[in-house]
PDB file of N, CA, C and O in Angstrom:
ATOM      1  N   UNK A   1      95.701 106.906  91.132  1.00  0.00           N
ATOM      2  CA  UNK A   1      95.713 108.332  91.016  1.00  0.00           C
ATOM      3  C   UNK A   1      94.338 108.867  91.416  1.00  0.00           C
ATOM      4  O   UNK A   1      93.285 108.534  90.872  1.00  0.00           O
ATOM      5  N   UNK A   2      94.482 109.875  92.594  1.00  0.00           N
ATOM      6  CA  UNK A   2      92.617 110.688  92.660  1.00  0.00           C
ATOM      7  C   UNK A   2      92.760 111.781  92.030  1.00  0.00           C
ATOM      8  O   UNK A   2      93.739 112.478  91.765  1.00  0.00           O
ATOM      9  N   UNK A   3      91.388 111.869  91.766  1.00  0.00           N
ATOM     10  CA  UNK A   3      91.036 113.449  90.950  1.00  0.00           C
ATOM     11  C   UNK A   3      90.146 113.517  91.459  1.00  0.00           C
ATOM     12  O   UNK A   3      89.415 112.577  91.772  1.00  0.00           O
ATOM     13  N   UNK A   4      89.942 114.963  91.727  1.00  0.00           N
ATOM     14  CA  UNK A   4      88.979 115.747  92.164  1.00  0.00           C
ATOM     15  C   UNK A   4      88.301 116.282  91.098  1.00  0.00           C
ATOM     16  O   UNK A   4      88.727 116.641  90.000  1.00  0.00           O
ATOM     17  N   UNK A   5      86.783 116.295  91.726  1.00  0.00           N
ATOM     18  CA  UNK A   5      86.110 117.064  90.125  1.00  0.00           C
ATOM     19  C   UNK A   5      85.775 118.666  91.011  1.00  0.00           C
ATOM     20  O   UNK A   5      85.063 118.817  92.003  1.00  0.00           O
ATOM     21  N   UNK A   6      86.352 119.436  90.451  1.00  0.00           N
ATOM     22  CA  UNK A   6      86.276 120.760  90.537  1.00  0.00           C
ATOM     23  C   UNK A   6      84.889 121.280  90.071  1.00  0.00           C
ATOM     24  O   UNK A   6      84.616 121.498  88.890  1.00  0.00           O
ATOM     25  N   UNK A   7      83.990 121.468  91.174  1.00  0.00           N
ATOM     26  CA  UNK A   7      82.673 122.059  90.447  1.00  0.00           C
ATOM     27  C   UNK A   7      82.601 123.378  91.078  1.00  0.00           C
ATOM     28  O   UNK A   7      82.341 123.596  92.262  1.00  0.00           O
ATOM     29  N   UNK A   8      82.928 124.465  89.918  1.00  0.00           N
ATOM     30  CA  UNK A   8      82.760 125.781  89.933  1.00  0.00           C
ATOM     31  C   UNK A   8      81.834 126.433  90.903  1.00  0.00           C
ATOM     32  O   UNK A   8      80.640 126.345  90.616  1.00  0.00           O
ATOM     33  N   UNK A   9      82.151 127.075  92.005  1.00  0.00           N
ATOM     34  CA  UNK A   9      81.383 127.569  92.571  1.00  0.00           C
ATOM     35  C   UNK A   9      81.002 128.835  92.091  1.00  0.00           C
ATOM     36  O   UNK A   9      81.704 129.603  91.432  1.00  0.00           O
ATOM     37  N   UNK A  10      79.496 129.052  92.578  1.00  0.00           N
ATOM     38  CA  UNK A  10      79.381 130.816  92.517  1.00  0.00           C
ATOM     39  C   UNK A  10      79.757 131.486  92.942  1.00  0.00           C
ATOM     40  O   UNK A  10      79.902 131.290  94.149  1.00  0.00           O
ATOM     41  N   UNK A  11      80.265 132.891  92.369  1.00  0.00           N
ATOM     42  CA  UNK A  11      80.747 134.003  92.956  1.00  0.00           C
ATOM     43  C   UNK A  11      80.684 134.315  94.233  1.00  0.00           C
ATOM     44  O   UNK A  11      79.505 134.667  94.199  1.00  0.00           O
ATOM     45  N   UNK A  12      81.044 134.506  95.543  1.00  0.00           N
ATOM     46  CA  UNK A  12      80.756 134.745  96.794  1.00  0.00           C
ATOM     47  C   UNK A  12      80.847 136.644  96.637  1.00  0.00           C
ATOM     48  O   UNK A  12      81.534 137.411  95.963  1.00  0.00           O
ATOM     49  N   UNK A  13      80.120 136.751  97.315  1.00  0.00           N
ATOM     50  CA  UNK A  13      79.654 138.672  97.363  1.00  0.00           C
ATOM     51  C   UNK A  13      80.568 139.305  98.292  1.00  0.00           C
ATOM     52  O   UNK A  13      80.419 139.043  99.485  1.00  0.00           O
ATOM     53  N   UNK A  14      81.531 140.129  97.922  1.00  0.00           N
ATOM     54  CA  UNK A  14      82.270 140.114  99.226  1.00  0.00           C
ATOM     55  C   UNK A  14      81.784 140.989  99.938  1.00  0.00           C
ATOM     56  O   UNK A  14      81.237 141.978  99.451  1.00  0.00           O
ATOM     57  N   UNK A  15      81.910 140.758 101.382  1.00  0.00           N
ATOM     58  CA  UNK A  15      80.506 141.372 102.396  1.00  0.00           C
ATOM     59  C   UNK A  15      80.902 142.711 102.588  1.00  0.00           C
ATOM     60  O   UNK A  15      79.971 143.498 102.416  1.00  0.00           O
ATOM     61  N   UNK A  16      82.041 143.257 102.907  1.00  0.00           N
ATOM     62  CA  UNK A  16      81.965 144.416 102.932  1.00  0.00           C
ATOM     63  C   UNK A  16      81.569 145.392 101.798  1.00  0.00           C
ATOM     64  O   UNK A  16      81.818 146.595 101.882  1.00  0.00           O
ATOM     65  N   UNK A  17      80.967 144.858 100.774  1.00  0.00           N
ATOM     66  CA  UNK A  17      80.503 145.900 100.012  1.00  0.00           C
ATOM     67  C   UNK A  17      79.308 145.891  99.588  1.00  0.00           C
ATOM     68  O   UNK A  17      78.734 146.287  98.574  1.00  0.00           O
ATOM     69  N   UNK A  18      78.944 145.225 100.801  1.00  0.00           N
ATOM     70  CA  UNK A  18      77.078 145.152 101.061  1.00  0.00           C
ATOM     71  C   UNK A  18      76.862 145.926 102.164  1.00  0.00           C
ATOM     72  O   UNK A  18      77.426 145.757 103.245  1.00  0.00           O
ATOM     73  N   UNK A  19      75.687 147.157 101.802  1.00  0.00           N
ATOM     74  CA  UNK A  19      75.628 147.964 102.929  1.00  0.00           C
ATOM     75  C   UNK A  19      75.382 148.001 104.011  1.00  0.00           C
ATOM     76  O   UNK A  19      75.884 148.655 104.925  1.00  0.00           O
ATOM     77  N   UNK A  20      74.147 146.908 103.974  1.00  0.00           N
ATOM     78  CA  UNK A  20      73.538 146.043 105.091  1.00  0.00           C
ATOM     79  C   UNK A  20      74.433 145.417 106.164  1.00  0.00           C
ATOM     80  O   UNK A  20      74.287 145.491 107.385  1.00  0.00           O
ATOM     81  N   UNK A  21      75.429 144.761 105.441  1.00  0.00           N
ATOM     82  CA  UNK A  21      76.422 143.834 106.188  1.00  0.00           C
ATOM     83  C   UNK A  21      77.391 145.415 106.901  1.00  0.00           C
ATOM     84  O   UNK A  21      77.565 145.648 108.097  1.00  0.00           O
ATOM     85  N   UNK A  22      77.882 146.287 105.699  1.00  0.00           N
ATOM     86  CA  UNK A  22      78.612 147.243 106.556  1.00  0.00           C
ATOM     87  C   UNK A  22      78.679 148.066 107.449  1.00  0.00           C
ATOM     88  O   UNK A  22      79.567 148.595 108.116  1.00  0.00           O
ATOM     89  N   UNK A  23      76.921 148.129 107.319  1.00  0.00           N
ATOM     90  CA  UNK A  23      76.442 148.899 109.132  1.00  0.00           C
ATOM     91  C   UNK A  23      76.320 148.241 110.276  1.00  0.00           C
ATOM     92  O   UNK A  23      76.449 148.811 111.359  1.00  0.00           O
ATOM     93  N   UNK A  24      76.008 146.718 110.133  1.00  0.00           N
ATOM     94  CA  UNK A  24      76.004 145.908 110.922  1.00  0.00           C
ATOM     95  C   UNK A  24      77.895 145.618 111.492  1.00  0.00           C
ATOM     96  O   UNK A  24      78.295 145.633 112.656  1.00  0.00           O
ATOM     97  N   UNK A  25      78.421 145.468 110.696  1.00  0.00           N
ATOM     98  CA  UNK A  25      79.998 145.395 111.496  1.00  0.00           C
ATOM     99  C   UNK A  25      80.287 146.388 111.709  1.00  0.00           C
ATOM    100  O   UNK A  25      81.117 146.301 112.614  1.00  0.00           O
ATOM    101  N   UNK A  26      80.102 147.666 111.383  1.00  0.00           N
ATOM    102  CA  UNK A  26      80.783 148.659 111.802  1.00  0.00           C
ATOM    103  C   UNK A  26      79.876 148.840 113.249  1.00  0.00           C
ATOM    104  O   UNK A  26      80.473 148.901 114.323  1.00  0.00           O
ATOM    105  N   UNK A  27      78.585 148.908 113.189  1.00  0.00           N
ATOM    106  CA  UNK A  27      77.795 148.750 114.318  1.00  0.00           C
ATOM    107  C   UNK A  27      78.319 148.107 115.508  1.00  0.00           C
ATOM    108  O   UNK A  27      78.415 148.498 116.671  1.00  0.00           O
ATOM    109  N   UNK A  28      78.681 146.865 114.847  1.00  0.00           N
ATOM    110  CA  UNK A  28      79.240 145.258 116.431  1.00  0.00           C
ATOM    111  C   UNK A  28      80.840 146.273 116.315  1.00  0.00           C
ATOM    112  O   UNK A  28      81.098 146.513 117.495  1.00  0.00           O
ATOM    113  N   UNK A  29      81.670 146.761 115.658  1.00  0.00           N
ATOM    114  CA  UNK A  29      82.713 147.556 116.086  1.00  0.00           C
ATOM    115  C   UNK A  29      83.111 148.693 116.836  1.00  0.00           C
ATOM    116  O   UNK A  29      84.174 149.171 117.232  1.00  0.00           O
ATOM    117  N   UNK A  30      81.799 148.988 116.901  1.00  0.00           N
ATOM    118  CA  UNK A  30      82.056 150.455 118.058  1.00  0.00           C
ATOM    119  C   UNK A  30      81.022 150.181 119.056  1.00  0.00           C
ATOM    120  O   UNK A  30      80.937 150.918 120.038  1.00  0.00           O
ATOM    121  N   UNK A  31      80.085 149.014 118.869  1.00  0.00           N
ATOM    122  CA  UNK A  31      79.637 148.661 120.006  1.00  0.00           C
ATOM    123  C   UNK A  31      80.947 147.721 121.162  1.00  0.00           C
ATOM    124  O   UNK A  31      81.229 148.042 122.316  1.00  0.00           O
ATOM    125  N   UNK A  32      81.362 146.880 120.588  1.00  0.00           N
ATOM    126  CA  UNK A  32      82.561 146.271 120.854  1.00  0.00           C
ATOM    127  C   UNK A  32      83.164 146.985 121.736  1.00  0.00           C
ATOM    128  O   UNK A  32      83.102 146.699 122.932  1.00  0.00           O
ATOM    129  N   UNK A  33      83.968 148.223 121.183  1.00  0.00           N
ATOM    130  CA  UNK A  33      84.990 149.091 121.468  1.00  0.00           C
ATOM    131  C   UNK A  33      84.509 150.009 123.131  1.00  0.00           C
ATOM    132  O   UNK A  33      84.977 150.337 124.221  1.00  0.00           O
ATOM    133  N   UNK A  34      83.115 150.078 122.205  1.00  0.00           N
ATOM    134  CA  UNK A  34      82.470 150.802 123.600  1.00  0.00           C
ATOM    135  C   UNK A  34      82.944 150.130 124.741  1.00  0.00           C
ATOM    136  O   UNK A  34      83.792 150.468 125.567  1.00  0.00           O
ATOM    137  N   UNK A  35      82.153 148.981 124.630  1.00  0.00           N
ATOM    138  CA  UNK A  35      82.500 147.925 125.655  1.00  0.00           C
ATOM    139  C   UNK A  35      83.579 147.833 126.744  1.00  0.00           C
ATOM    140  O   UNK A  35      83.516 147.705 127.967  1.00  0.00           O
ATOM    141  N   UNK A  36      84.810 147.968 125.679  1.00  0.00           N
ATOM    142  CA  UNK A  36      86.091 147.498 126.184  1.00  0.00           C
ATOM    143  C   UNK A  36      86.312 148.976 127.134  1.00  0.00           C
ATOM    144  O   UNK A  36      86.812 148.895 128.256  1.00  0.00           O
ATOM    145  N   UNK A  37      85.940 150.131 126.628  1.00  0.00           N
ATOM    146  CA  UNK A  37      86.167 151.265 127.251  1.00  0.00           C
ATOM    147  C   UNK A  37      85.723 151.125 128.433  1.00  0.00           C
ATOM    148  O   UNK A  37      86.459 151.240 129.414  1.00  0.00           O
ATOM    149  N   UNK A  38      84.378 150.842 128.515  1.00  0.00           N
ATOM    150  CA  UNK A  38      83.497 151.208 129.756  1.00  0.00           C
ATOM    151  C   UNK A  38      84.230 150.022 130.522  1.00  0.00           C
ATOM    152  O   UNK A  38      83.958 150.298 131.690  1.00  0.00           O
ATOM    153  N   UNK A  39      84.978 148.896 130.553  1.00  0.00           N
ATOM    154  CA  UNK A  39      85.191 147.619 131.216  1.00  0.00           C
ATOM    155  C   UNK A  39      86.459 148.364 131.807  1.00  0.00           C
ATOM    156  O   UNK A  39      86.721 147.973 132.944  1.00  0.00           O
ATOM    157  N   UNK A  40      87.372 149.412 131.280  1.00  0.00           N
ATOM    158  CA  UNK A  40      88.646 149.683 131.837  1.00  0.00           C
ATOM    159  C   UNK A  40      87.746 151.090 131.909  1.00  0.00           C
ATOM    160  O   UNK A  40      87.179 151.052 133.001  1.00  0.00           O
ATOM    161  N   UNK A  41      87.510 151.871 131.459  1.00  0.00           N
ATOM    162  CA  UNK A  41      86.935 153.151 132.742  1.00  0.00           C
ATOM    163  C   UNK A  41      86.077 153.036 134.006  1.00  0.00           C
ATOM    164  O   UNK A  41      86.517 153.154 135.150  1.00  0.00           O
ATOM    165  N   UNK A  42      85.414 152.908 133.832  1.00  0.00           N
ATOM    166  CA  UNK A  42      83.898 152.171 134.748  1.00  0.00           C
ATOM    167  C   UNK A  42      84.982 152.189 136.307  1.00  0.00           C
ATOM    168  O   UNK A  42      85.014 153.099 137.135  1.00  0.00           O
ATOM    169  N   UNK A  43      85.637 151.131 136.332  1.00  0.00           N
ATOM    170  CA  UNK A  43      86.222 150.856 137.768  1.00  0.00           C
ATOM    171  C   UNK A  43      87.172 152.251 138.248  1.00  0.00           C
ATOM    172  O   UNK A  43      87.333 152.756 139.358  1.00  0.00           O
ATOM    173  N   UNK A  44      87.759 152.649 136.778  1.00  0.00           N
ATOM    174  CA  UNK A  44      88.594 153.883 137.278  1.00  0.00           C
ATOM    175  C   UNK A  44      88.258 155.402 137.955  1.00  0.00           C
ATOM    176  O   UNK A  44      88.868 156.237 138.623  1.00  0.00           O
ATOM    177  N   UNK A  45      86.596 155.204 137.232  1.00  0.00           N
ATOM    178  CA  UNK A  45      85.866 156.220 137.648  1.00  0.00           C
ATOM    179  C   UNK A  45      85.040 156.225 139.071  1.00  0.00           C
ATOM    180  O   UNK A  45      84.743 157.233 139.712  1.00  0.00           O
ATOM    181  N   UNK A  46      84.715 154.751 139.442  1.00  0.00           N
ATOM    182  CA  UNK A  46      84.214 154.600 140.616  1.00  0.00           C
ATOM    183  C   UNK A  46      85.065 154.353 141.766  1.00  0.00           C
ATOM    184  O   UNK A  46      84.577 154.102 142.868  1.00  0.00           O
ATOM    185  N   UNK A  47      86.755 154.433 141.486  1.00  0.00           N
ATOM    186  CA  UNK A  47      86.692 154.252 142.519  1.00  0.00           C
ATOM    187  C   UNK A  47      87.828 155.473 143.157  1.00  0.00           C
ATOM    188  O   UNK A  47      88.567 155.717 142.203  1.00  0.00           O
ATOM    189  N   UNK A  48      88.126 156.052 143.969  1.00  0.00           N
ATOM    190  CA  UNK A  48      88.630 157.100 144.747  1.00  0.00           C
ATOM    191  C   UNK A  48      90.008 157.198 144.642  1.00  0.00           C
ATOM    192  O   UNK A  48      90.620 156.164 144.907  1.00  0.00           O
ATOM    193  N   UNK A  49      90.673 158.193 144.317  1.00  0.00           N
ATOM    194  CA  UNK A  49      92.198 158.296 143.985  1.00  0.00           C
ATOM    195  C   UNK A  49      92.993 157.559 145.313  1.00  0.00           C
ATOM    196  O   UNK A  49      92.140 157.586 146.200  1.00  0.00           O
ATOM    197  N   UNK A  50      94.001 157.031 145.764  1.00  0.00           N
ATOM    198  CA  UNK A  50      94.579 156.738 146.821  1.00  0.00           C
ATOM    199  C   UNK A  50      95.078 157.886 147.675  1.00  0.00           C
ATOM    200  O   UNK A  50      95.583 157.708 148.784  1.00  0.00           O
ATOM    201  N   UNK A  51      94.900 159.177 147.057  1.00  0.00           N
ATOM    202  CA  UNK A  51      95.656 159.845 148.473  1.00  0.00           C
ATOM    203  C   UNK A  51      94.725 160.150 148.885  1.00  0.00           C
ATOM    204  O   UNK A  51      94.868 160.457 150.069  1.00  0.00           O
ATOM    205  N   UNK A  52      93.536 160.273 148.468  1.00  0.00           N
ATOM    206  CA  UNK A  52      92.272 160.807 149.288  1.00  0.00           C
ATOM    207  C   UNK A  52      92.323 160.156 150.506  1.00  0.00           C
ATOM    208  O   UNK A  52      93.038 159.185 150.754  1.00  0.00           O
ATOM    209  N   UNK A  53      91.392 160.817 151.424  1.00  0.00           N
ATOM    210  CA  UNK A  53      91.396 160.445 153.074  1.00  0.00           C
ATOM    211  C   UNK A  53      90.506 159.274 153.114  1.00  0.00           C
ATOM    212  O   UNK A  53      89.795 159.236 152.110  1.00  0.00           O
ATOM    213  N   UNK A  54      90.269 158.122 154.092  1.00  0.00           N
ATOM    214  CA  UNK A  54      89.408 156.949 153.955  1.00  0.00           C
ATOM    215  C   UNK A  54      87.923 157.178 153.851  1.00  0.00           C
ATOM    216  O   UNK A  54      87.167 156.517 153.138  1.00  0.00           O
ATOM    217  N   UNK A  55      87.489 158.443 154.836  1.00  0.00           N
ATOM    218  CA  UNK A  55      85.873 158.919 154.607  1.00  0.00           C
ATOM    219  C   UNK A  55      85.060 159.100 153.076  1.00  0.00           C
ATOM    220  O   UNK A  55      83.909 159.098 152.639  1.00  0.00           O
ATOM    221  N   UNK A  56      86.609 159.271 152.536  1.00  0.00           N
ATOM    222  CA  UNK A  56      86.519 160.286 151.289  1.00  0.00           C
ATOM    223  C   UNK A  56      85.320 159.196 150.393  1.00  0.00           C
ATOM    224  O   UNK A  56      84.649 159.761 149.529  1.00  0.00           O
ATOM    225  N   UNK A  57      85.061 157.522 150.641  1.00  0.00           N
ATOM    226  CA  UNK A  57      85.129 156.491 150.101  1.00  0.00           C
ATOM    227  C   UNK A  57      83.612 156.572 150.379  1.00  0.00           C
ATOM    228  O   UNK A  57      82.835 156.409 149.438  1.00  0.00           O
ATOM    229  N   UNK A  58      83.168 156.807 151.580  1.00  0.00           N
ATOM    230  CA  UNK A  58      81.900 156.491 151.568  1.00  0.00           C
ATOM    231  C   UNK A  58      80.972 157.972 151.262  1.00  0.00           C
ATOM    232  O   UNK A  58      81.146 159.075 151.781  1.00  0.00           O
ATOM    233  N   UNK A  59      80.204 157.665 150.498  1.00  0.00           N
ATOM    234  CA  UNK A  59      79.157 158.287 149.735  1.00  0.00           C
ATOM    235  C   UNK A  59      78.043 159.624 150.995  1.00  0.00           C
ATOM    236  O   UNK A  59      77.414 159.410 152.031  1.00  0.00           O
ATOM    237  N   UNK A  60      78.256 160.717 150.303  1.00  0.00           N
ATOM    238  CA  UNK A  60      78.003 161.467 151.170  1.00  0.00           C
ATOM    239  C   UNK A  60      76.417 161.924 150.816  1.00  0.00           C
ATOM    240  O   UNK A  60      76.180 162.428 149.718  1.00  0.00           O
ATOM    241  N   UNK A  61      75.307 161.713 151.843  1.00  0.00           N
ATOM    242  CA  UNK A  61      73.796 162.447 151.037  1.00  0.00           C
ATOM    243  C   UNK A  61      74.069 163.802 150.484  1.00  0.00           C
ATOM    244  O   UNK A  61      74.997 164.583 150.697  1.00  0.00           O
ATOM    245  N   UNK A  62      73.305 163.857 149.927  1.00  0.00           N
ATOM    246  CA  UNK A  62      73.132 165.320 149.205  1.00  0.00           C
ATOM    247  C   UNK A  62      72.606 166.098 150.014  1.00  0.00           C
ATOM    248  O   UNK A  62      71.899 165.596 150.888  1.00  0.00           O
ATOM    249  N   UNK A  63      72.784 167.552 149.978  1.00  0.00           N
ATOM    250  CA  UNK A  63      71.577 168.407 150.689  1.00  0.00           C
ATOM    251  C   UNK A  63      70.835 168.394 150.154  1.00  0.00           C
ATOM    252  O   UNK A  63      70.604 168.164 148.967  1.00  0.00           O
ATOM    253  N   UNK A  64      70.044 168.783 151.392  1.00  0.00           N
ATOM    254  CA  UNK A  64      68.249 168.916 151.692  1.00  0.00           C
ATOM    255  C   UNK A  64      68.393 170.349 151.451  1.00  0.00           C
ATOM    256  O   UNK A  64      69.112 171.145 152.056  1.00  0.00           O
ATOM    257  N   UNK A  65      67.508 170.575 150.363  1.00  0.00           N
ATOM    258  CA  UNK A  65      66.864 171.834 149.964  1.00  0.00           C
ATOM    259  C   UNK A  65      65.325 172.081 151.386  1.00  0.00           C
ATOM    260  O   UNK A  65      64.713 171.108 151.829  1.00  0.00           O
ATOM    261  N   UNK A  66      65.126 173.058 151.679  1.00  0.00           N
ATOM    262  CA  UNK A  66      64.043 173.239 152.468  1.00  0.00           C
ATOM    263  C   UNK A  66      62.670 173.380 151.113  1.00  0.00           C
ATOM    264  O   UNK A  66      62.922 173.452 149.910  1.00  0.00           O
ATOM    265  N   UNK A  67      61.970 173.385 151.414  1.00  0.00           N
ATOM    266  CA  UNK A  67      60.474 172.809 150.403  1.00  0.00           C
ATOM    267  C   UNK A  67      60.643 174.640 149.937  1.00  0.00           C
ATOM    268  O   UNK A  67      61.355 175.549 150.365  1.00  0.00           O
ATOM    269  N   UNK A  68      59.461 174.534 148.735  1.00  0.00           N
ATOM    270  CA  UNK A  68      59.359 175.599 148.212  1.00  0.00           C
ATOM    271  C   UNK A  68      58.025 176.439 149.018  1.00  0.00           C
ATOM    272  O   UNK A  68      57.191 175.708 149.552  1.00  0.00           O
ATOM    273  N   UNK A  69      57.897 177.389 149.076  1.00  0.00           N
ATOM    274  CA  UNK A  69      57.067 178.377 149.805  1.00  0.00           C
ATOM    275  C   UNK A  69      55.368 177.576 149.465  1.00  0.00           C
ATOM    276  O   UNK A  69      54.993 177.237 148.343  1.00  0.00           O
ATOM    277  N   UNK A  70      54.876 177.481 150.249  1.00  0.00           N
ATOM    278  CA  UNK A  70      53.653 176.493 149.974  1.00  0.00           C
ATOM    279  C   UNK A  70      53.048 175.505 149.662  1.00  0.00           C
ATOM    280  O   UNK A  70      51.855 175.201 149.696  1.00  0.00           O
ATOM    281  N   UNK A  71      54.225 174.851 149.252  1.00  0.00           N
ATOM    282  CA  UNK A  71      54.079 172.828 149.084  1.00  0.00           C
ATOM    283  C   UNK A  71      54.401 172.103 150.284  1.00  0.00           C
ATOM    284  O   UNK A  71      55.386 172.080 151.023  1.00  0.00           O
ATOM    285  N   UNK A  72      52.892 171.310 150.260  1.00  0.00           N
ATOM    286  CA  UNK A  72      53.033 170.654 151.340  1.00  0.00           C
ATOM    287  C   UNK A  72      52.660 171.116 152.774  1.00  0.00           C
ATOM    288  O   UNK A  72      52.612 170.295 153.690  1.00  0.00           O
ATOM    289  N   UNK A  73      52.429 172.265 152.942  1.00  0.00           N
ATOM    290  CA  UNK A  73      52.364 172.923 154.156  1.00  0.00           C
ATOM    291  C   UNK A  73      50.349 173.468 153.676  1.00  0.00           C
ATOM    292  O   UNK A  73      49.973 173.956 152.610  1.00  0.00           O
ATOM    293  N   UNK A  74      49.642 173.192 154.690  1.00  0.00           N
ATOM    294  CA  UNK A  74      48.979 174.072 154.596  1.00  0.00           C
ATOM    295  C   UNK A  74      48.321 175.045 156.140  1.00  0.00           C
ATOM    296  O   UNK A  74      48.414 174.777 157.338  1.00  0.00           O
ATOM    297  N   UNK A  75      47.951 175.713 155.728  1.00  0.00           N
ATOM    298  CA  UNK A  75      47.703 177.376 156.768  1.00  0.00           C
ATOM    299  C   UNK A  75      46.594 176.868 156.908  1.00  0.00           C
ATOM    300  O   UNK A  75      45.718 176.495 156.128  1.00  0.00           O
ATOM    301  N   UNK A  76      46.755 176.893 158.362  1.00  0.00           N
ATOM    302  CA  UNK A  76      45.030 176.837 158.643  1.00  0.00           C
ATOM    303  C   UNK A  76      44.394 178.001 159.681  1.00  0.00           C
ATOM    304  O   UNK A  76      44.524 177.893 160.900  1.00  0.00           O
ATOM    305  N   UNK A  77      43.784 178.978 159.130  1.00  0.00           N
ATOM    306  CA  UNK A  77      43.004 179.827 159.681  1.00  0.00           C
ATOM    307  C   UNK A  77      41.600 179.685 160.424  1.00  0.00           C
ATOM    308  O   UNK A  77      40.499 179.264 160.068  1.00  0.00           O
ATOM    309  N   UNK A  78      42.016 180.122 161.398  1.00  0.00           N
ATOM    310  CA  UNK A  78      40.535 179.713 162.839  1.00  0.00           C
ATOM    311  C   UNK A  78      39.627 181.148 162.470  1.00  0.00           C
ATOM    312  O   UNK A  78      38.589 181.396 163.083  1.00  0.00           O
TER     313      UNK A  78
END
């Protein structure tokens, strides 16, 4: 016949009702979540609806503002 000797453990703390521990998981939980968002938006946002036209795809410069009245330029008087 075995017997086990049962030696009483101490109380274990249950973690969620340690504050420390509960900002930290709730923390890794909406960091997490973030995650998963940006992994399925991210591509949806970068990339171009299908009926758009093929140009539509490549990235267009911005306008050129002309400079502001006296930067960069200087007057030179004879």
């Amino acid at each position: 016949m075995t017997t086990t000797s049962s030696v009483p453990s101490p109380p274990r703390p249950r973690l969620l009702r340690l504050p420390d521990f509960r900002r930290l998981w709730i923390g890794d939980t909406v960091s997490q979540a973030g995650a998963a968002v940006t992994v399925l938006a991210l591509p949806l946002v970068a990339m171009p609806p299908r009926s758009s036209s093929p140009g539509s795809a490549v990235p267009t410069p911005a306008p050129r503002r002309p400079p502001a009245p006296g930067c960069g330029t200087r007057s030179r008087r004879a």
